[in-house]
C-alpha positions as semicolon CSV with decimal commas, in nm:
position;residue;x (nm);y (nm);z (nm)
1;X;2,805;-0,749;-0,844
2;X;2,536;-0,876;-1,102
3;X;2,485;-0,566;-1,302
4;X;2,223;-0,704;-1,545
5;X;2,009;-0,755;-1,288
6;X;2,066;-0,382;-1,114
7;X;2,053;-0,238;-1,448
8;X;1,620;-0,390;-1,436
9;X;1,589;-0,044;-1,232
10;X;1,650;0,175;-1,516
11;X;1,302;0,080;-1,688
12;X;1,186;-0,089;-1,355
13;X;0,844;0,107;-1,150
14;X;0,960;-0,073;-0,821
15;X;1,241;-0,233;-0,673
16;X;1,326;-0,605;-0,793
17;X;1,489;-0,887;-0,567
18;X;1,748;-0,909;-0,730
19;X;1,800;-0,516;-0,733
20;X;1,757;-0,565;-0,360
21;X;2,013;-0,817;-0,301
22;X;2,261;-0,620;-0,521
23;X;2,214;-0,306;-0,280
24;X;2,267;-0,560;-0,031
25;X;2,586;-0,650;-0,157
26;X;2,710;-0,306;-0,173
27;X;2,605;-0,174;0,115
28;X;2,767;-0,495;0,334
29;X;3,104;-0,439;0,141
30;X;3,078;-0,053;0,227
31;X;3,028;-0,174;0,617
32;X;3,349;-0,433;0,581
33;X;3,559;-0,128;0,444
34;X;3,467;0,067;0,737
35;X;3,471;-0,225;0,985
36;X;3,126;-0,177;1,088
37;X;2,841;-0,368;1,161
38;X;2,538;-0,294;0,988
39;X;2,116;-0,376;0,991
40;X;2,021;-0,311;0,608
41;X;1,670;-0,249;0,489
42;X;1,535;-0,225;0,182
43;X;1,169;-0,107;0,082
44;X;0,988;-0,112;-0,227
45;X;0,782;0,187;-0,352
46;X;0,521;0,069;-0,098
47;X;0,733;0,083;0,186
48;X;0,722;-0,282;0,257
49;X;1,039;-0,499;0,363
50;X;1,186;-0,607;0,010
51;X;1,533;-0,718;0,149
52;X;1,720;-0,763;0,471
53;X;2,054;-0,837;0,601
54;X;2,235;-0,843;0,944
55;X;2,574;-0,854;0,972
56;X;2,715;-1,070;1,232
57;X;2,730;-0,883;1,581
58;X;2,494;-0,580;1,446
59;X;2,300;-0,453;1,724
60;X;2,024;-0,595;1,733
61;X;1,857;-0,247;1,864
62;X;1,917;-0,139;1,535
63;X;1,719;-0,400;1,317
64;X;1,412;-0,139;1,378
65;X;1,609;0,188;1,320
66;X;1,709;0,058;0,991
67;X;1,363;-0,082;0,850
68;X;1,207;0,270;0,999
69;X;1,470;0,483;0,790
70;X;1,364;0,304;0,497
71;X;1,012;0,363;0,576
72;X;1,063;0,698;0,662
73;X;1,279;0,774;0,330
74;X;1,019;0,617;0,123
75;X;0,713;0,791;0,279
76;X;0,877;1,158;0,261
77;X;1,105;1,041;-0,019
78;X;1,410;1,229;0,115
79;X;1,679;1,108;0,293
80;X;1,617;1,075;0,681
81;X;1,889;1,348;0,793
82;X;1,705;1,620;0,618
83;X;1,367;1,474;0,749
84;X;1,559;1,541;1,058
85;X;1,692;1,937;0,982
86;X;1,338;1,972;0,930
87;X;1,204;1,842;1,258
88;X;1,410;2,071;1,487
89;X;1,213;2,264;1,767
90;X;1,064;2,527;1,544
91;X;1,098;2,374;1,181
92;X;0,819;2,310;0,971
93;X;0,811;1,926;1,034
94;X;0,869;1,977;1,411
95;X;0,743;1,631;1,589
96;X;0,682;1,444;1,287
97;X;0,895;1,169;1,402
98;X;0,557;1,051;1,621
99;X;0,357;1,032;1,278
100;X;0,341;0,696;1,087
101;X;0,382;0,422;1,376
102;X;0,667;0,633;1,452
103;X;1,001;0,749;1,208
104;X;1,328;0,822;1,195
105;X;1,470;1,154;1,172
106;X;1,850;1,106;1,156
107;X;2,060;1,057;0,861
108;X;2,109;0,689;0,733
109;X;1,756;0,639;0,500
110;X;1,794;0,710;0,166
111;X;1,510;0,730;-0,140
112;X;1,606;0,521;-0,494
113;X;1,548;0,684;-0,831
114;X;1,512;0,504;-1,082
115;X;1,642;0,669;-1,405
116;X;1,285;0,837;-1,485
117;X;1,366;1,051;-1,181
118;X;1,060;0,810;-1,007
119;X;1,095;0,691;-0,627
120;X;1,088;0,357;-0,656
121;X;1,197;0,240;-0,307
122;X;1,457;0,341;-0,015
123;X;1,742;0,202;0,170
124;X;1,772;0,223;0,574
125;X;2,121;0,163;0,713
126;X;2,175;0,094;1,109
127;X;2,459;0,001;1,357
128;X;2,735;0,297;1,379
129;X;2,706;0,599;1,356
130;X;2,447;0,777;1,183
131;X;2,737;0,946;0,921
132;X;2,883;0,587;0,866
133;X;2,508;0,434;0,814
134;X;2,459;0,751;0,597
135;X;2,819;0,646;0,388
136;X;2,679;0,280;0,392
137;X;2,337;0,363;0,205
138;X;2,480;0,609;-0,049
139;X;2,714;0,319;-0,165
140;X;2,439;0,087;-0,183
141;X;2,215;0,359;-0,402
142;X;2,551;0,487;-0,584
143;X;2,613;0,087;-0,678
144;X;2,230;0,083;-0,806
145;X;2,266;0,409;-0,984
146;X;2,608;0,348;-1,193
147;X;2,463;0,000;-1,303
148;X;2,196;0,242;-1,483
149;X;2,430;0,449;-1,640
């Protein structure tokens, strides 16, 4: 992985491209280890499309569910599964998932920190199961986040 150019996060307000790509990277070799096919989405601190992949043969249901995680993580900034504790029948957030063009509320979106402790962008992860998309995006952010160290 290029960690010079992952390591522009640590002083970085926003997500670069080549940031992106490296989260990317990480998050595709996470989905080979687990022989999984994955849609990966990455948003900037606006919540706009910064960087996508599909893998070969990823659903291509799943291109949505992945950008909307990433959206979803970087609206809220939390990951998606505990938008989705939240949402139960009776929670505090119950029905949000119908707010904001519509969002996801199971696990697989995750918010990036930059080293400030500032959101600077989010990661959706789509195609298995929602704990391997979960695993998927926490190696793409864990990737990001030791480059800063």
């Amino acid at each position: 992985m290029e960690t010079e150019h992952m390591q522009a996060i640590a002083l970085a307000d926003n997500i670069s491209s080549h940031t992106a790509e490296a989260m990317l990277l990480a998050a595709e070799s996470k989905a080979i280890e687990l022989n999984v096919k994955m849609n990966i989405a990455i948003v900037d601190i606006g919540g706009n499309l910064k960087a996508f992949r599909r893998m070969d043969g990823a659903w291509l249901g799943s291109i949505d569910i992945a950008c909307r995680k990433a959206r979803t993580a970087r609206l809220f900034d939390m990951p998606t599964g505990a938008i989705g504790e939240l949402s139960q029948p009776g929670g505090s957030l119950f029905n949000i998932e119908h707010s904001n063009g519509g969002l996801i509320s199971f696990p697989g979106g995750l918010p990036v920190v930059n080293d400030h402790g500032t959101v600077v962008g989010a990661i959706g992860v789509s195609g298995s199961t929602v704990e391997d998309d979960r695993v998927v995006a926490e190696a793409a952010v864990q990737a990001v986040t030791e480059a800063c160290v």
